[in-house]
N, CA, C and O atoms as a GROMACS GRO file, in nm:
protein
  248
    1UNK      N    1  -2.538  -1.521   3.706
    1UNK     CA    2  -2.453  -1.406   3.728
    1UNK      C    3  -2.493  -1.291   3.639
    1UNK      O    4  -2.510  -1.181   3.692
    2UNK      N    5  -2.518  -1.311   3.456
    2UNK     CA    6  -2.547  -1.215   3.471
    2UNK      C    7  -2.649  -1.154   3.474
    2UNK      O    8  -2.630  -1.035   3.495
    3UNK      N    9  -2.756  -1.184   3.462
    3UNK     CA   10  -2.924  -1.184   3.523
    3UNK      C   11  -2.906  -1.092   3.660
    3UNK      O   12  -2.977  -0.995   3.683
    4UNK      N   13  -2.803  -1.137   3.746
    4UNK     CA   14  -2.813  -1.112   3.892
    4UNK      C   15  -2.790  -0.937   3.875
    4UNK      O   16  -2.735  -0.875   3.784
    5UNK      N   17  -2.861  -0.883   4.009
    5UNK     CA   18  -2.850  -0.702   3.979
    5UNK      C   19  -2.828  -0.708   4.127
    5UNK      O   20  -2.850  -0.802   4.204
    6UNK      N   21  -2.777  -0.580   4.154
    6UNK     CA   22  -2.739  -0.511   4.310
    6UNK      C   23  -2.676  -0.574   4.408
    6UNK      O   24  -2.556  -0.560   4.390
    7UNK      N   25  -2.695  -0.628   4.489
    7UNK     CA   26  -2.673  -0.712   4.607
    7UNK      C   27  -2.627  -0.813   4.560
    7UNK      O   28  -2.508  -0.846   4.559
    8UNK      N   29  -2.764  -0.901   4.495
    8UNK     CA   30  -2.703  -1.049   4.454
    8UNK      C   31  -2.598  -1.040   4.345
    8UNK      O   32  -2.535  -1.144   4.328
    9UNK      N   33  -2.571  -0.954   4.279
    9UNK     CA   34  -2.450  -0.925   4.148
    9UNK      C   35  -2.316  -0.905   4.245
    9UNK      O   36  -2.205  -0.944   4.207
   10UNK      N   37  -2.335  -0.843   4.371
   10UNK     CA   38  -2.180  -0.794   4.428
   10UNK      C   39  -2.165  -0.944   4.536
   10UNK      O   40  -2.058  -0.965   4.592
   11UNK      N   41  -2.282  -1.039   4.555
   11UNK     CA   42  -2.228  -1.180   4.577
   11UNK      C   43  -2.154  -1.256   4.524
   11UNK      O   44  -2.056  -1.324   4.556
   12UNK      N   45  -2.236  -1.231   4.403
   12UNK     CA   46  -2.178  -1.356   4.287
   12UNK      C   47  -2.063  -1.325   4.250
   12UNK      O   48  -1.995  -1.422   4.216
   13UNK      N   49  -1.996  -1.190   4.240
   13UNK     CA   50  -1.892  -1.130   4.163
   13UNK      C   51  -1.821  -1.183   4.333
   13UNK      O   52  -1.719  -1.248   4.313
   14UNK      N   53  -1.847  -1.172   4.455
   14UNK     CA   54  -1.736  -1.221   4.543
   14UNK      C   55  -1.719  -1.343   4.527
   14UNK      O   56  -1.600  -1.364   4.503
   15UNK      N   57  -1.805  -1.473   4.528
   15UNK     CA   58  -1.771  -1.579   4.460
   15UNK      C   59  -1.669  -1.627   4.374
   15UNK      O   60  -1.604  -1.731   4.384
   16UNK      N   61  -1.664  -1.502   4.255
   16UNK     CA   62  -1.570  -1.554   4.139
   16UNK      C   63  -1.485  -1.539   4.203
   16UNK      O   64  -1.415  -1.639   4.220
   17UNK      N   65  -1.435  -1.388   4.286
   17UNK     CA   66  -1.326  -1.400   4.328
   17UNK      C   67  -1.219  -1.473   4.429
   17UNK      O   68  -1.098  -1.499   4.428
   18UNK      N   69  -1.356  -1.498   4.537
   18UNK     CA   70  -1.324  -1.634   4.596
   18UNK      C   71  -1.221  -1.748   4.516
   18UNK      O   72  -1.114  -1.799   4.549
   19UNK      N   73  -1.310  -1.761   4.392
   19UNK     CA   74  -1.242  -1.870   4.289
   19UNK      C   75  -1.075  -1.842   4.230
   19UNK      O   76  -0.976  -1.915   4.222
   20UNK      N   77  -1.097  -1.720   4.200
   20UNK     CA   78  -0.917  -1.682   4.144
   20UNK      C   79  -0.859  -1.691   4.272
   20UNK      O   80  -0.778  -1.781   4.292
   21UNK      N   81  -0.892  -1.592   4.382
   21UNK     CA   82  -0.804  -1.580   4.500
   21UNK      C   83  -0.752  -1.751   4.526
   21UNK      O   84  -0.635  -1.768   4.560
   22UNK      N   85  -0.846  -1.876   4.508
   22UNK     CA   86  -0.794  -1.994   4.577
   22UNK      C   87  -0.727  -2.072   4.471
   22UNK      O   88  -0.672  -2.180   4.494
   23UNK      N   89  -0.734  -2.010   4.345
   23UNK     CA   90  -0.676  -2.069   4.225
   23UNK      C   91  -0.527  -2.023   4.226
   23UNK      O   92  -0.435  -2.103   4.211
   24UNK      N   93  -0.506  -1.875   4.246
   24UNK     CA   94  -0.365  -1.807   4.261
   24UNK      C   95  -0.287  -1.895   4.372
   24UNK      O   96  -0.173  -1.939   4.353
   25UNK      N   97  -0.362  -1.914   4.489
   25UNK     CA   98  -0.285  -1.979   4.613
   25UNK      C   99  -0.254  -2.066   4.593
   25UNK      O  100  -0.148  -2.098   4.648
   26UNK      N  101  -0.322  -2.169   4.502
   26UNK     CA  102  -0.297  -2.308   4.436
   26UNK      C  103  -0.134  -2.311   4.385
   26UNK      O  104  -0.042  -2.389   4.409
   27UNK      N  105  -0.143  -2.197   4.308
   27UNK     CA  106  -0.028  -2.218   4.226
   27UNK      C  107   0.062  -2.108   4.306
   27UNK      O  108   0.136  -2.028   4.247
   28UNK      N  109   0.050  -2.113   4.435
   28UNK     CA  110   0.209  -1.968   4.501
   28UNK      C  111   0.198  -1.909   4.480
   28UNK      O  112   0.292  -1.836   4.506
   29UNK      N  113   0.060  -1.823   4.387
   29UNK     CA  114   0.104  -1.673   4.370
   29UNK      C  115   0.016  -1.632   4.445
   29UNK      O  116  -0.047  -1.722   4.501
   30UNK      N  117  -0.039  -1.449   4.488
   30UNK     CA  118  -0.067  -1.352   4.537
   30UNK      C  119  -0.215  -1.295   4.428
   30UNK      O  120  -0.234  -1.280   4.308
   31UNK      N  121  -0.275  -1.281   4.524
   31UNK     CA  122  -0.380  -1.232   4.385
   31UNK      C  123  -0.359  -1.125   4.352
   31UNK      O  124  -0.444  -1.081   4.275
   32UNK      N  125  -0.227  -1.013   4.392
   32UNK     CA  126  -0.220  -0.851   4.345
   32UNK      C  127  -0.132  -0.907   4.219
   32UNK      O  128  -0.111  -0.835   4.121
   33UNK      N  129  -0.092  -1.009   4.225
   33UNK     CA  130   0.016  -1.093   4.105
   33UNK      C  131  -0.066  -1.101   3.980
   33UNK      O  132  -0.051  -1.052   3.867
   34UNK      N  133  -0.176  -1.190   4.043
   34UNK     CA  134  -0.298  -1.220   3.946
   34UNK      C  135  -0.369  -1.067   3.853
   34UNK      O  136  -0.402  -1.071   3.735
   35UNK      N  137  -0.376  -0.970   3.923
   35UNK     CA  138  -0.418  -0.857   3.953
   35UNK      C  139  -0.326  -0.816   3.843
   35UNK      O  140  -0.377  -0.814   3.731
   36UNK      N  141  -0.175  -0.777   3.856
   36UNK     CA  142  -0.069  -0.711   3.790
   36UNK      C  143  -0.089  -0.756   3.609
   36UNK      O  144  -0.112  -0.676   3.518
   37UNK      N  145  -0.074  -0.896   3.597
   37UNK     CA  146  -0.080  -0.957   3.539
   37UNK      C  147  -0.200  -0.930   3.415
   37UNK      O  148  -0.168  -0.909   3.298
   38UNK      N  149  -0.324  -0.934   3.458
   38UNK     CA  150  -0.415  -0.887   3.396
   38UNK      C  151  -0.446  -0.810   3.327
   38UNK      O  152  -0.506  -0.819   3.220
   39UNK      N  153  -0.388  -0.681   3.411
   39UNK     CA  154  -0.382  -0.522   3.406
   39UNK      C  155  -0.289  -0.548   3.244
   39UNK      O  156  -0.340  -0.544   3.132
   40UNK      N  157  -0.148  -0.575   3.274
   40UNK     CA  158  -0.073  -0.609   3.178
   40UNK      C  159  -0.134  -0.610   3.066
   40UNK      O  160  -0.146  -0.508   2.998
   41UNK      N  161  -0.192  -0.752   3.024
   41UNK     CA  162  -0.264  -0.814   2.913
   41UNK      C  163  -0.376  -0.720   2.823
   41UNK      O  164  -0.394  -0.697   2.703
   42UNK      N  165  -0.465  -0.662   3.002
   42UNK     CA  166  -0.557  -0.559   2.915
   42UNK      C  167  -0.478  -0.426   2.839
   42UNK      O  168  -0.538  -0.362   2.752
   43UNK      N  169  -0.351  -0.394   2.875
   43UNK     CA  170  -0.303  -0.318   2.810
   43UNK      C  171  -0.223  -0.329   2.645
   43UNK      O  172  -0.186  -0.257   2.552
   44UNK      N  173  -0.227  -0.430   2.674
   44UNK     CA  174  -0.138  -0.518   2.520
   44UNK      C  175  -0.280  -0.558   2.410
   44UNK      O  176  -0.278  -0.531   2.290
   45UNK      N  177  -0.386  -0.620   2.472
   45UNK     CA  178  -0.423  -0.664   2.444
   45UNK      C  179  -0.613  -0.643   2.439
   45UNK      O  180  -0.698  -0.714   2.384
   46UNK      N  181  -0.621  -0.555   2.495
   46UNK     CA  182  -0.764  -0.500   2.520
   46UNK      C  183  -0.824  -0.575   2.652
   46UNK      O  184  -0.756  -0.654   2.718
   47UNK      N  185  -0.957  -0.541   2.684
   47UNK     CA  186  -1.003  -0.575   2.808
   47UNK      C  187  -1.166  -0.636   2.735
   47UNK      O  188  -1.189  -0.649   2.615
   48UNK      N  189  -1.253  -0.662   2.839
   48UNK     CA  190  -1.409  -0.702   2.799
   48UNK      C  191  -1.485  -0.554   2.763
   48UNK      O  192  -1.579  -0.541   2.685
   49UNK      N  193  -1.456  -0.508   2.797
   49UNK     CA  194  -1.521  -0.339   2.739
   49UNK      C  195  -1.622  -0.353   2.720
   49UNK      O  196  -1.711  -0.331   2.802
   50UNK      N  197  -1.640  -0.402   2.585
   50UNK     CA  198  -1.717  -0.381   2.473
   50UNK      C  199  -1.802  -0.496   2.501
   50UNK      O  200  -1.903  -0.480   2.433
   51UNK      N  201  -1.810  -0.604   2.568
   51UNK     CA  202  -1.901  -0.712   2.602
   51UNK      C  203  -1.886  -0.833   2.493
   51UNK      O  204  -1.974  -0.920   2.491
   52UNK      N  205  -1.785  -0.838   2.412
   52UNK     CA  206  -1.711  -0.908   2.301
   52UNK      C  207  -1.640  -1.013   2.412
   52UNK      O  208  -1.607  -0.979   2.526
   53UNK      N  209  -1.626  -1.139   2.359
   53UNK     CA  210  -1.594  -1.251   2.389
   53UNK      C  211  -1.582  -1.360   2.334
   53UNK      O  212  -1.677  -1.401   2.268
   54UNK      N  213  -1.446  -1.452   2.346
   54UNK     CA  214  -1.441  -1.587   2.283
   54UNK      C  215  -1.577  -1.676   2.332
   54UNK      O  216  -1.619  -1.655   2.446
   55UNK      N  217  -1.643  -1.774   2.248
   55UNK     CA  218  -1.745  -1.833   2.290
   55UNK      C  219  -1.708  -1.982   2.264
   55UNK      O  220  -1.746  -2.056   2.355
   56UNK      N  221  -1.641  -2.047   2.159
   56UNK     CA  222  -1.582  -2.166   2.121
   56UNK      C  223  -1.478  -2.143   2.029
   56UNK      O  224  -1.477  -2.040   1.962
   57UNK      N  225  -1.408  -2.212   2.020
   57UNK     CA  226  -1.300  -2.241   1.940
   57UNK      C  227  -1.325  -2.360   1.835
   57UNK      O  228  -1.398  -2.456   1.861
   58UNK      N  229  -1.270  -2.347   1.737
   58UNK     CA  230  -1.325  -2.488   1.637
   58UNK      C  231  -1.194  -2.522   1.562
   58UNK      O  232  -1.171  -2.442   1.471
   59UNK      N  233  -1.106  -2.617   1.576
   59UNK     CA  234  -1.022  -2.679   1.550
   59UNK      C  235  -0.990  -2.750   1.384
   59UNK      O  236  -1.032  -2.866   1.378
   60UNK      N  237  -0.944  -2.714   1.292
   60UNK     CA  238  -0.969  -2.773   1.159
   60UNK      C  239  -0.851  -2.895   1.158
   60UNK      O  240  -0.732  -2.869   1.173
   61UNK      N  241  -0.890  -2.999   1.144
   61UNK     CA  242  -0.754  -3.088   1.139
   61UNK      C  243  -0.733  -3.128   0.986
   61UNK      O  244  -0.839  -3.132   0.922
   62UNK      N  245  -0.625  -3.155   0.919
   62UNK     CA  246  -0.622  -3.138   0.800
   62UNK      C  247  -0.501  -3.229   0.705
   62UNK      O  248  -0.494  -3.214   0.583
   0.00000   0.00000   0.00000
């Protein structure tokens, strides 16, 4: 995906969405829900912007 450019990038990106759209239906919701929702979060909480991302999490037990 992200290697992929033009054509094959606006496949792959329908794919994912394929994936939420059948993940939302899973659970009763609407993907403009999924959609709302998001929007939300990126506003509270920032968006990918910047190309910054969780990569692992590491758990200390103690």
């Amino acid at each position: 995906m992200i290697g992929a450019t033009g054509d094959d990038r606006i496949k792959e990106l329908a794919d994912m969405l394929e994936v939420v759209r059948i993940l939302a239906k899973l659970g009763s919701k609407e993907l403009n829900e999924v959609i709302n929702v998001a929007d939300k979060k990126n506003e509270k909480r920032g968006a990918f912007d910047s190309k910054i991302f969780l990569e692992k999490v590491i758990e200390r037990v103690e």
